[in-house]
SEVO-792936 format. One record per atom (N, C-alpha, C, O, CB): residue number from 0; residue in three letters; chain; atom name; x, y, z. Coordinates in steps of 0.02 Angstrom, whole numbers, plus 50000, padded with zeros to 5 digits. Glycine has a CB too. Layout:
<pts>
{NUM 'ALA' 'A' 'CA' {X Y Z}} ...
</pts>
This chain:
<pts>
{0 'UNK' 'A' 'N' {59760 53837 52229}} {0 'UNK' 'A' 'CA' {59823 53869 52244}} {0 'UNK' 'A' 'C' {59809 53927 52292}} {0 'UNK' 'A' 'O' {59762 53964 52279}} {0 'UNK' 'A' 'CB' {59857 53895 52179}} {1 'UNK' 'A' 'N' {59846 53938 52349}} {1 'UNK' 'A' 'CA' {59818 53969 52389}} {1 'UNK' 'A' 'C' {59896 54034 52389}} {1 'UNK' 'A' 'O' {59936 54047 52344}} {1 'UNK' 'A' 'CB' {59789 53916 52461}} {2 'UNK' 'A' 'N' {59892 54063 52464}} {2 'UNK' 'A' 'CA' {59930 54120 52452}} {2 'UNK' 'A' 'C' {59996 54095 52488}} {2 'UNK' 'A' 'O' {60051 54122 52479}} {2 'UNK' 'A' 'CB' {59896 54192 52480}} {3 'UNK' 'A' 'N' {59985 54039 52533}} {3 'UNK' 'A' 'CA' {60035 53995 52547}} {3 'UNK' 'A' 'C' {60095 53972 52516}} {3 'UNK' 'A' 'O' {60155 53983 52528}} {3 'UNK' 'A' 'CB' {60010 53954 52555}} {4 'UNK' 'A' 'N' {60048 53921 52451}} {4 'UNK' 'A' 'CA' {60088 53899 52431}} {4 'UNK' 'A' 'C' {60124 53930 52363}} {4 'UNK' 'A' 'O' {60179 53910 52345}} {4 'UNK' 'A' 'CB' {60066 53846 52433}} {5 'UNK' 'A' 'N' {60093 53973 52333}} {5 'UNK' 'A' 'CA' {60133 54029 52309}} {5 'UNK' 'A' 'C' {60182 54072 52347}} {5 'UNK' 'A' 'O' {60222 54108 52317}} {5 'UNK' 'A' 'CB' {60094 54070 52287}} {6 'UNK' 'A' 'N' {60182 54070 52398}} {6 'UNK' 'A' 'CA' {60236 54118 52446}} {6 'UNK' 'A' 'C' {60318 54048 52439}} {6 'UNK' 'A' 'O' {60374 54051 52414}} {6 'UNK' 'A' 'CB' {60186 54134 52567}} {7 'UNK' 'A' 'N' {60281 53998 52474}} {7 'UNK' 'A' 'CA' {60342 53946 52489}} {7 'UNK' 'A' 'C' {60362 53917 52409}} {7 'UNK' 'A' 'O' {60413 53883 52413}} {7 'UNK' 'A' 'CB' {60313 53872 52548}} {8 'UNK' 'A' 'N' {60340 53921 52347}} {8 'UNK' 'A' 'CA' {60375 53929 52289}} {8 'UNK' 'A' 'C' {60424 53980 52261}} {8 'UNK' 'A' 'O' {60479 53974 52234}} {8 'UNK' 'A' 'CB' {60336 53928 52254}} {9 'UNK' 'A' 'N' {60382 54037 52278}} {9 'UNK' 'A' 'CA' {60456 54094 52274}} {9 'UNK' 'A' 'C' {60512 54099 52318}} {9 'UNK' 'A' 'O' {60572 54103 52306}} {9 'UNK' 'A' 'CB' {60439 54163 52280}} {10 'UNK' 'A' 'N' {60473 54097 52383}} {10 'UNK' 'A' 'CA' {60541 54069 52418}} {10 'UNK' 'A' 'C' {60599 54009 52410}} {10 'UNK' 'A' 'O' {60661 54013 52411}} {10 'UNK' 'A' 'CB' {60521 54054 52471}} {11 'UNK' 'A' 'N' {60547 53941 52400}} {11 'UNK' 'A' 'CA' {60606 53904 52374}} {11 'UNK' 'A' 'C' {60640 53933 52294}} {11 'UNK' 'A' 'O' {60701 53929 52285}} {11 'UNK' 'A' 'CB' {60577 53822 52367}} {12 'UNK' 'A' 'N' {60611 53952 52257}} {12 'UNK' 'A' 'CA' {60660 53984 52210}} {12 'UNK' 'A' 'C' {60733 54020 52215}} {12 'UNK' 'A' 'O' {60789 54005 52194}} {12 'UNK' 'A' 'CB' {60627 54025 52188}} {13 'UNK' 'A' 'N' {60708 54071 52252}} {13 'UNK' 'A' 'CA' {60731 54137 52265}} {13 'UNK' 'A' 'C' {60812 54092 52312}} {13 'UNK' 'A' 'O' {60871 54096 52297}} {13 'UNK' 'A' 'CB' {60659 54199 52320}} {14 'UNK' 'A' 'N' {60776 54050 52371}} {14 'UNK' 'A' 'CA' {60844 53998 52412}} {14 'UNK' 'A' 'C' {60874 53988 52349}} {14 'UNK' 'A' 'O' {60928 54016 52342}} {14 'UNK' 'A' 'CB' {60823 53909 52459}} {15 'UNK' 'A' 'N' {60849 53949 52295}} {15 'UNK' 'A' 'CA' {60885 53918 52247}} {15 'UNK' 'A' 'C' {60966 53960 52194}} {15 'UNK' 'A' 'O' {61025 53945 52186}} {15 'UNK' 'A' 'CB' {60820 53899 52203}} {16 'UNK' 'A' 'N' {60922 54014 52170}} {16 'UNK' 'A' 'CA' {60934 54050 52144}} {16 'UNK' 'A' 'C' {61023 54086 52178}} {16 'UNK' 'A' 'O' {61083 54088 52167}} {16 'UNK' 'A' 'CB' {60868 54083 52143}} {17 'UNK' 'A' 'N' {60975 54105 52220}} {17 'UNK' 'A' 'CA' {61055 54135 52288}} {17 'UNK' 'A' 'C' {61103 54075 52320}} {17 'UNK' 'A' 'O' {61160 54082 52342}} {17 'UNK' 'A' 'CB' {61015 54175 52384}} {18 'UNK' 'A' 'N' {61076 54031 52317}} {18 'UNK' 'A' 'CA' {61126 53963 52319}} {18 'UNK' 'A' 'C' {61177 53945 52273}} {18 'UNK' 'A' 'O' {61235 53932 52288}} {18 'UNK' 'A' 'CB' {61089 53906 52315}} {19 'UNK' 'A' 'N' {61149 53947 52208}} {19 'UNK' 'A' 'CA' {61160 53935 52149}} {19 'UNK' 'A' 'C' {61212 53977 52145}} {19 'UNK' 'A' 'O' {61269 53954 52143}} {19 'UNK' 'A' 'CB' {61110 53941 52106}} {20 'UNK' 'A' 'N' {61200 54044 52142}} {20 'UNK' 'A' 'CA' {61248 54109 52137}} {20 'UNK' 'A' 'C' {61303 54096 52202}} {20 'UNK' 'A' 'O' {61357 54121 52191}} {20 'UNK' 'A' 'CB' {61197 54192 52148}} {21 'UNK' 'A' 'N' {61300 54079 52234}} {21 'UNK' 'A' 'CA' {61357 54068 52301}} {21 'UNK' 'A' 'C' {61387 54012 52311}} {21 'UNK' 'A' 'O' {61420 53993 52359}} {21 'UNK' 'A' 'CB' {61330 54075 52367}} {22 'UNK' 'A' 'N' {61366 53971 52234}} {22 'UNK' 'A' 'CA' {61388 53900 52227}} {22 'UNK' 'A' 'C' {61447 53925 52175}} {22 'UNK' 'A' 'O' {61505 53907 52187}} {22 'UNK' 'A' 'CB' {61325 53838 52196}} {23 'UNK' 'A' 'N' {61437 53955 52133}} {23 'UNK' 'A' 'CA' {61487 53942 52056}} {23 'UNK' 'A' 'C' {61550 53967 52081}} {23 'UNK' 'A' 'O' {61591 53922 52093}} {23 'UNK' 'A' 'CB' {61463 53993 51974}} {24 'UNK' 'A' 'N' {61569 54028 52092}} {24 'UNK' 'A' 'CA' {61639 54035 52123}} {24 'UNK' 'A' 'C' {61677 54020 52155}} {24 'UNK' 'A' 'O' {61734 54032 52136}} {24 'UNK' 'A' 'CB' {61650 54059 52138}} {25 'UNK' 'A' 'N' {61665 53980 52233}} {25 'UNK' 'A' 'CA' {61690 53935 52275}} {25 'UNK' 'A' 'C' {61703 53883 52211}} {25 'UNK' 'A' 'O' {61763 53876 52200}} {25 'UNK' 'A' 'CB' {61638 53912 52341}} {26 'UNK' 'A' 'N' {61671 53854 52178}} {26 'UNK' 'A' 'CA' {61668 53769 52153}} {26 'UNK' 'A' 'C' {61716 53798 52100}} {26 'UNK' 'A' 'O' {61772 53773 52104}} {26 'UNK' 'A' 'CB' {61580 53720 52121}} {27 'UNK' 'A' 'N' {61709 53841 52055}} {27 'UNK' 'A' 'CA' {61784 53850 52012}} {27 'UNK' 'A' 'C' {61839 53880 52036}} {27 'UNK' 'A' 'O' {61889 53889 52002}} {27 'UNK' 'A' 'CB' {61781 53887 51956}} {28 'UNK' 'A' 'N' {61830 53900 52108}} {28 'UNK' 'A' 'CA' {61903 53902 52123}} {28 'UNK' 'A' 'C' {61941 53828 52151}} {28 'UNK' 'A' 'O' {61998 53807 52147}} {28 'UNK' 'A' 'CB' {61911 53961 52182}} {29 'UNK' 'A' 'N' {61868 53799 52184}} {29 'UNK' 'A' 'CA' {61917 53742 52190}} {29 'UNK' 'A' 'C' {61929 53710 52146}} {29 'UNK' 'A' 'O' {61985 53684 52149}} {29 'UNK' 'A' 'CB' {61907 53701 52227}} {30 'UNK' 'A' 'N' {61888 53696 52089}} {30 'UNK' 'A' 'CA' {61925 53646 52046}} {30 'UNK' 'A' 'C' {61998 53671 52018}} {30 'UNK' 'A' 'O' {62044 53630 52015}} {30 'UNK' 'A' 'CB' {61878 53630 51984}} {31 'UNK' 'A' 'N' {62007 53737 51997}} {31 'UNK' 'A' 'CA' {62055 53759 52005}} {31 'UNK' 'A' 'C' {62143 53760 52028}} {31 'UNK' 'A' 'O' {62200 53757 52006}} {31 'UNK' 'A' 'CB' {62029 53777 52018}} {32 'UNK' 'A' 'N' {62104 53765 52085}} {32 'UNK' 'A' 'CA' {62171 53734 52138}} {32 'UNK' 'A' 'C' {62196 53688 52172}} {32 'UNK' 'A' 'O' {62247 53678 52205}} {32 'UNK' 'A' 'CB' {62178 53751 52176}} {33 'UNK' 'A' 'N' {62116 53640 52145}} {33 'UNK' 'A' 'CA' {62151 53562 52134}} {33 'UNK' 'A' 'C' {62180 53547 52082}} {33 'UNK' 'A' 'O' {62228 53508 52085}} {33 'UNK' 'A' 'CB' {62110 53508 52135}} {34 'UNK' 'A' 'N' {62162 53571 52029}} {34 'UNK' 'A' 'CA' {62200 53542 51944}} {34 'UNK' 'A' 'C' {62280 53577 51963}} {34 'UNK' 'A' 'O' {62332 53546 51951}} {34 'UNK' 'A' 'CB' {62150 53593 51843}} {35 'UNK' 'A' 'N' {62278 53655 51999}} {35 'UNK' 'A' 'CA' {62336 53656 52018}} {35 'UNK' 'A' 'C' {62398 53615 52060}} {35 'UNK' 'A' 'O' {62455 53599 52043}} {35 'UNK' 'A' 'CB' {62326 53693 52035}} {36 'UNK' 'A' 'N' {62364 53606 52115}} {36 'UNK' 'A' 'CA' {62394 53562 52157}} {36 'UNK' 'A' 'C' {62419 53512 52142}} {36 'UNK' 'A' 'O' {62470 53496 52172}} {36 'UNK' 'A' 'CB' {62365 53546 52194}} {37 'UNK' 'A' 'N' {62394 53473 52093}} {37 'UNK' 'A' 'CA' {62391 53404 52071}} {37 'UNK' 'A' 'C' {62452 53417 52011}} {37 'UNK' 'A' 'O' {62486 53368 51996}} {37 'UNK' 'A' 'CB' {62306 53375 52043}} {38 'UNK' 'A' 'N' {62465 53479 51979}} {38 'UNK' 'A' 'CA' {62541 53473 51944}} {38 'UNK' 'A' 'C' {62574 53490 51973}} {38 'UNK' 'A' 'O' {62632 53476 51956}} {38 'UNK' 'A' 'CB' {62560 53500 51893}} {39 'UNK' 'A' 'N' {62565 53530 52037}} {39 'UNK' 'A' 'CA' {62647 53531 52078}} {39 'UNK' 'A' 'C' {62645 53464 52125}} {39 'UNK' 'A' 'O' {62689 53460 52168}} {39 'UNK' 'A' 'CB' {62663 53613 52140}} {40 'UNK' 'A' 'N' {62593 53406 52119}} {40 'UNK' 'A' 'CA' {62648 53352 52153}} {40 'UNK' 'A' 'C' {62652 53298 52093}} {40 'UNK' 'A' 'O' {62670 53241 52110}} {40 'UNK' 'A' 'CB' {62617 53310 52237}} {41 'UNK' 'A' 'N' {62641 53305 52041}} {41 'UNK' 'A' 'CA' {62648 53285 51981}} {41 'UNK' 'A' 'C' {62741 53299 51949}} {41 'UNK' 'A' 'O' {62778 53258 51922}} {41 'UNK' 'A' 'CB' {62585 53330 51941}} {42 'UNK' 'A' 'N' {62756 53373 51967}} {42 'UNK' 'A' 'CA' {62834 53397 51959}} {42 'UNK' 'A' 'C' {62845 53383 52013}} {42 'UNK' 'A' 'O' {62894 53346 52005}} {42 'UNK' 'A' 'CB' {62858 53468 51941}} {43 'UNK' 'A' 'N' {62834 53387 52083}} {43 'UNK' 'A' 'CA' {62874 53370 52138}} {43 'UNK' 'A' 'C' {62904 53261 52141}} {43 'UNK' 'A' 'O' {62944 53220 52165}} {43 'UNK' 'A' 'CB' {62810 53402 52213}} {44 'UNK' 'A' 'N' {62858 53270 52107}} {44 'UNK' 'A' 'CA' {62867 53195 52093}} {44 'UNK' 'A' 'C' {62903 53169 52036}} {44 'UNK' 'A' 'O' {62914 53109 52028}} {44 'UNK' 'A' 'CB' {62808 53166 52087}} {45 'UNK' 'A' 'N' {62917 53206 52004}} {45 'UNK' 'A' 'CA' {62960 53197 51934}} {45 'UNK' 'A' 'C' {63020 53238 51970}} {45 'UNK' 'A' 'O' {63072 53233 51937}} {45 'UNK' 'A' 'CB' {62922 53237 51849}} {46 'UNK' 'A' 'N' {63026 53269 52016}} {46 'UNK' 'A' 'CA' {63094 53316 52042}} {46 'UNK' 'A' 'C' {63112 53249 52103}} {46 'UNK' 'A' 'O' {63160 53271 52134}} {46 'UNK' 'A' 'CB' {63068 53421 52087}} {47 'UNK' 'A' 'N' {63099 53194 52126}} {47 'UNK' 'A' 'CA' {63111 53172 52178}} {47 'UNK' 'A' 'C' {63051 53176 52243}} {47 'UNK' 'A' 'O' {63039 53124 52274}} {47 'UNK' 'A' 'CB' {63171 53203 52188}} {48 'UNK' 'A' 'N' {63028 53217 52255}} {48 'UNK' 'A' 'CA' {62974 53231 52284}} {48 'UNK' 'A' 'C' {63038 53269 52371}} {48 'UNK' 'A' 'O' {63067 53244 52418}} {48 'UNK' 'A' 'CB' {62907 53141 52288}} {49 'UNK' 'A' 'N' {63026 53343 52340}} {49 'UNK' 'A' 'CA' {63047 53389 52387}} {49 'UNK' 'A' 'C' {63024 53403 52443}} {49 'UNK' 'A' 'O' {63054 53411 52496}} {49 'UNK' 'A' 'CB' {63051 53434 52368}} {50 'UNK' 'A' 'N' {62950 53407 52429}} {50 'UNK' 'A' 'CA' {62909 53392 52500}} {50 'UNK' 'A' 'C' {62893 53336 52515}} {50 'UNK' 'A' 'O' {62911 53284 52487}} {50 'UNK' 'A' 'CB' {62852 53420 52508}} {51 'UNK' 'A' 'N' {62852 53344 52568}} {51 'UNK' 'A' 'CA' {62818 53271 52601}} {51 'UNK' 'A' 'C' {62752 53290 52624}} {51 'UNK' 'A' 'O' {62724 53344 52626}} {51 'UNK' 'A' 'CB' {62860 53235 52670}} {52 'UNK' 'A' 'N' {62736 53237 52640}} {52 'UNK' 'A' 'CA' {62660 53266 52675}} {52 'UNK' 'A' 'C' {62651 53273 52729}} {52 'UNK' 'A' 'O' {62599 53292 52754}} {52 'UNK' 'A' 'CB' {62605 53235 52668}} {53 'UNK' 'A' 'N' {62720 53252 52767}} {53 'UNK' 'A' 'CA' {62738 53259 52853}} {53 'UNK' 'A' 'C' {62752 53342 52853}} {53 'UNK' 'A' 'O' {62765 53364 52908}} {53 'UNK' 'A' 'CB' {62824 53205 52886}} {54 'UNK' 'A' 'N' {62751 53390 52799}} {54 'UNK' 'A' 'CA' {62781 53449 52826}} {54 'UNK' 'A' 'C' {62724 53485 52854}} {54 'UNK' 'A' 'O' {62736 53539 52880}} {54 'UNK' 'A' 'CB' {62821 53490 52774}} {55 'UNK' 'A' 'N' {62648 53460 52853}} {55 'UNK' 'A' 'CA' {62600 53509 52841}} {55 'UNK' 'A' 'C' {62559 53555 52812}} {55 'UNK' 'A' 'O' {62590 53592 52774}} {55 'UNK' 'A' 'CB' {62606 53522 52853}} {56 'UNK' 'A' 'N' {62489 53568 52817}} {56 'UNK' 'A' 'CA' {62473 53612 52759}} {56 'UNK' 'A' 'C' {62519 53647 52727}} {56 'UNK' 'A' 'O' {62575 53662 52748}} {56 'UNK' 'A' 'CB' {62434 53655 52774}} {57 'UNK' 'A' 'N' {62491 53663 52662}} {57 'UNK' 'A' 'CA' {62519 53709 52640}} {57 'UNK' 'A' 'C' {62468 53762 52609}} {57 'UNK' 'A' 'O' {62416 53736 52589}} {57 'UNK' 'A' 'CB' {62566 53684 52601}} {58 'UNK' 'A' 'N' {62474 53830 52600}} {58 'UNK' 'A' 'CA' {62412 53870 52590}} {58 'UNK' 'A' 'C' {62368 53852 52548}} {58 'UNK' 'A' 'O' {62307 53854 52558}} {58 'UNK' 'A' 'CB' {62421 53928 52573}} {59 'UNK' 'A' 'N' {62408 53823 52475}} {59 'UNK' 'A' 'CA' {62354 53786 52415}} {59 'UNK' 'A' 'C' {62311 53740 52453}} {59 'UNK' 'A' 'O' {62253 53751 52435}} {59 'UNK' 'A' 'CB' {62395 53737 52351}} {60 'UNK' 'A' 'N' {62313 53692 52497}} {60 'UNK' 'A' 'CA' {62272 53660 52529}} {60 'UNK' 'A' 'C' {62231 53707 52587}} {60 'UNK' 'A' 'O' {62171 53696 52593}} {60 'UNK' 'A' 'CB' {62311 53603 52554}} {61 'UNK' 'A' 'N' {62238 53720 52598}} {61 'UNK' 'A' 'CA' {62202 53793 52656}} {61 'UNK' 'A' 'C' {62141 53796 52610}} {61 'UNK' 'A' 'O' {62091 53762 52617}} {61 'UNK' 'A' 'CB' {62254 53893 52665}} {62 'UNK' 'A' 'N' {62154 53842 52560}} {62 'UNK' 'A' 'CA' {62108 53872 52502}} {62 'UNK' 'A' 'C' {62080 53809 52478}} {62 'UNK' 'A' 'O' {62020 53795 52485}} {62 'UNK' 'A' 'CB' {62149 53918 52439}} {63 'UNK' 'A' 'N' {62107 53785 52460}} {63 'UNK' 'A' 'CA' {62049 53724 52450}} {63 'UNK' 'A' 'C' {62009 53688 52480}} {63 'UNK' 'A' 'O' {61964 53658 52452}} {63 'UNK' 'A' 'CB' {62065 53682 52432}} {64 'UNK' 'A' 'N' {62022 53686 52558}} {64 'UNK' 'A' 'CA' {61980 53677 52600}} {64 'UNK' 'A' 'C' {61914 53713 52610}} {64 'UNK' 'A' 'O' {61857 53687 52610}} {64 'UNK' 'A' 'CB' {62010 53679 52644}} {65 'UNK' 'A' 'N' {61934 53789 52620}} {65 'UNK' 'A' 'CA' {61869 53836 52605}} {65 'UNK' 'A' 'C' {61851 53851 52557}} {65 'UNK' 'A' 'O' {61804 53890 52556}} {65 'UNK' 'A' 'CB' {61865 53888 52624}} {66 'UNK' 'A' 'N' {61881 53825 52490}} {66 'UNK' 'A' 'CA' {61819 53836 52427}} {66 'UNK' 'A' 'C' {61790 53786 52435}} {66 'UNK' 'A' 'O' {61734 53791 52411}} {66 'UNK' 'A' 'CB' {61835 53843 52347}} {67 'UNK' 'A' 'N' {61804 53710 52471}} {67 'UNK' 'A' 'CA' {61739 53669 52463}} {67 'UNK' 'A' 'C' {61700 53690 52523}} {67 'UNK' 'A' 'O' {61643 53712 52512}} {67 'UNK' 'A' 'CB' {61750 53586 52461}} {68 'UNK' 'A' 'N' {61717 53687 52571}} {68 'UNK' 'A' 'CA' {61678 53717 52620}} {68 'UNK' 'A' 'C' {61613 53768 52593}} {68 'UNK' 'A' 'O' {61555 53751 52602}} {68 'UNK' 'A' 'CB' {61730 53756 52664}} {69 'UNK' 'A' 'N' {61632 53833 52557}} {69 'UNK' 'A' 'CA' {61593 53864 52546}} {69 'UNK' 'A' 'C' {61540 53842 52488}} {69 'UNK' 'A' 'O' {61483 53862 52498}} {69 'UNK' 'A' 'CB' {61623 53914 52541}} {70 'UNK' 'A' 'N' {61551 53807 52437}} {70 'UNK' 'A' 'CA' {61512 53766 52406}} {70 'UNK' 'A' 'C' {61507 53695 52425}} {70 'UNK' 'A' 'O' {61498 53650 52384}} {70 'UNK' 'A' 'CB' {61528 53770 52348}} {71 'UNK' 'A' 'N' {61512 53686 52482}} {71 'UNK' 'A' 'CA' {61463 53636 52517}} {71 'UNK' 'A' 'C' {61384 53666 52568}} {71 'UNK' 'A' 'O' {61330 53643 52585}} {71 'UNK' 'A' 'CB' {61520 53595 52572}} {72 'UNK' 'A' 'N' {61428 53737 52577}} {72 'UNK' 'A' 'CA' {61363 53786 52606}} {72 'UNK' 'A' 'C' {61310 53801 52584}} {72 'UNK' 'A' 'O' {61254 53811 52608}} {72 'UNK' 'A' 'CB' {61372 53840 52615}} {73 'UNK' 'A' 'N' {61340 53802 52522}} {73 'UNK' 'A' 'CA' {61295 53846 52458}} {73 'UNK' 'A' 'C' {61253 53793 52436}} {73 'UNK' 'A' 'O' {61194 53806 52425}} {73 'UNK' 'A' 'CB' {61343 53879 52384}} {74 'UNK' 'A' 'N' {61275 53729 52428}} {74 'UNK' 'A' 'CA' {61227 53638 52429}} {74 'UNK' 'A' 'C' {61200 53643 52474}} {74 'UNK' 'A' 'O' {61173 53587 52476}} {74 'UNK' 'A' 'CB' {61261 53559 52435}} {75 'UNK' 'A' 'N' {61181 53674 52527}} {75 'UNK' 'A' 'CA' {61144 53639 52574}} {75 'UNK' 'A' 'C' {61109 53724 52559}} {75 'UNK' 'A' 'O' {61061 53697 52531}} {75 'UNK' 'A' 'CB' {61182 53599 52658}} {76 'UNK' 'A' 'N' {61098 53776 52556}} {76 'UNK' 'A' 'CA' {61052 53825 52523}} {76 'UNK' 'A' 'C' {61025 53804 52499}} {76 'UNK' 'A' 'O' {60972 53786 52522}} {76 'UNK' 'A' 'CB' {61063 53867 52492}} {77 'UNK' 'A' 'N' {61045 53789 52421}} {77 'UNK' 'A' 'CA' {61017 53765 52365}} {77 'UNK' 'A' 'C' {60965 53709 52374}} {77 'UNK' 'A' 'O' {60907 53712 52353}} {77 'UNK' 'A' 'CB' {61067 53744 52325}} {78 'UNK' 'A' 'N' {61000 53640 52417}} {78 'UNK' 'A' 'CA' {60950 53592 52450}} {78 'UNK' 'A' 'C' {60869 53598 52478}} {78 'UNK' 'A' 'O' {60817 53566 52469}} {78 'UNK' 'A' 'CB' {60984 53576 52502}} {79 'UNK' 'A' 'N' {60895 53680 52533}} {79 'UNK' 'A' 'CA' {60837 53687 52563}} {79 'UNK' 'A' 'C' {60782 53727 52522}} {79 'UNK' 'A' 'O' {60722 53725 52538}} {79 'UNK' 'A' 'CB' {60852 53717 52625}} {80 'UNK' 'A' 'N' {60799 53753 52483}} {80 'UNK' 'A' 'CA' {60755 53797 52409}} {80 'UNK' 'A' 'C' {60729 53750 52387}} {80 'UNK' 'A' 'O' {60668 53762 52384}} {80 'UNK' 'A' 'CB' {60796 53836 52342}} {81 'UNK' 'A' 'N' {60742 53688 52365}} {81 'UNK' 'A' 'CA' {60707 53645 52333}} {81 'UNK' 'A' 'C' {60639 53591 52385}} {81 'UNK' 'A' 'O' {60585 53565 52374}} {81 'UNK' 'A' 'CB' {60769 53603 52299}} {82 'UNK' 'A' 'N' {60695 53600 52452}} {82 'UNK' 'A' 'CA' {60632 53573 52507}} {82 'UNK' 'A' 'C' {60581 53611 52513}} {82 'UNK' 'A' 'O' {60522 53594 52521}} {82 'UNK' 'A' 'CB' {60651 53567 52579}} {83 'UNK' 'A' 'N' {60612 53677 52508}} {83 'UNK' 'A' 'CA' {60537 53748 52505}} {83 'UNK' 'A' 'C' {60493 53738 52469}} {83 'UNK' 'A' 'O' {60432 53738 52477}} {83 'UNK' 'A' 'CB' {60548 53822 52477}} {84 'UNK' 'A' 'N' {60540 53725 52406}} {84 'UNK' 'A' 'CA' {60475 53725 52337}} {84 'UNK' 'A' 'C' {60423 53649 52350}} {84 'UNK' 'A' 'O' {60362 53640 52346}} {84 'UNK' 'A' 'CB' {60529 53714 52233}} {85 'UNK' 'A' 'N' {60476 53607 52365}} {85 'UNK' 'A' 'CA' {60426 53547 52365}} {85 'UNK' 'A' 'C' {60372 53565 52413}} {85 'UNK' 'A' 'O' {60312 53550 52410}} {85 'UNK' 'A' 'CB' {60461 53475 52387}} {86 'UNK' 'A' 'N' {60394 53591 52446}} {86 'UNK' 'A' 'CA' {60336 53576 52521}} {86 'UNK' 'A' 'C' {60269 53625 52501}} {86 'UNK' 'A' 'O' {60209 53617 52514}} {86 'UNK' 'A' 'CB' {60378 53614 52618}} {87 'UNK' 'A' 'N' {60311 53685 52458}} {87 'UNK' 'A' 'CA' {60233 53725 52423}} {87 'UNK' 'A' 'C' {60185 53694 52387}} {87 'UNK' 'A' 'O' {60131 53719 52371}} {87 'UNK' 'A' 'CB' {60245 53779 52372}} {88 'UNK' 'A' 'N' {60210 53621 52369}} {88 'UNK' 'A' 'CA' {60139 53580 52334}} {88 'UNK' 'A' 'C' {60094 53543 52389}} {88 'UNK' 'A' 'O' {60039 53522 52372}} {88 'UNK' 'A' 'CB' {60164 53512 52277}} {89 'UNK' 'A' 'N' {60120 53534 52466}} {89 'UNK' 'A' 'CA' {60111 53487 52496}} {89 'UNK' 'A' 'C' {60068 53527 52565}} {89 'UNK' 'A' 'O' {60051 53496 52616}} {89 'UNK' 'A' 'CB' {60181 53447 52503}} {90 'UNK' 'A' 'N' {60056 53595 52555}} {90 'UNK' 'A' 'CA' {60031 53642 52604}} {90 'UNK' 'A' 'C' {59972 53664 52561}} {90 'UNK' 'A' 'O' {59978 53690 52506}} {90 'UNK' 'A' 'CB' {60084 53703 52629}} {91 'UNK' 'A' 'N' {59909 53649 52595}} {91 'UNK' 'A' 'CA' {59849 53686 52582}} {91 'UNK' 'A' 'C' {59821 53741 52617}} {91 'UNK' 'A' 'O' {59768 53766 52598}} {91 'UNK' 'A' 'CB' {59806 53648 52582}} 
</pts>
């Protein structure tokens, strides 16, 4: 074990760790405001359906766009922490 590959283990950790943490809030807001979304066209659909989908976003979809966005960011952090760590077995 050299000083290498102890360095690129904490590092991939540490990616992990801060990924992880920049993962959970994006991902429960979106699930969130999809379980939301999904009863107002659940009542819009039991009302006749008032909107359409010709009218355009609407902000609930906005926000849900960038909470996955941001925990799709935070997956590809997290991803590269684990490429770190792997690669600290694979460096002499």
């Amino acid at each position: 074990m050299s000083l290498a590959n102890l360095a690129l283990w904490l590092l991939g950790i540490a990616l992990v760790a801060v990924g992880y943490a920049r993962f959970r809030a994006p991902w429960a807001r979106y699930r969130g405001l999809r379980d939301q979304q999904a009863n107002v066209d659940r009542y819009e659909a039991w009302r006749g359906g008032i909107r359409t989908h010709d009218d355009g976003p609407t902000g609930a979809s906005v926000a849900i766009e960038l909470a996955r966005r941001q925990a799709q960011q935070a997956g590809v952090l997290i991803a590269a922490g684990i490429a770190v760590f792997a690669l600290g077995f694979f460096v002499r």
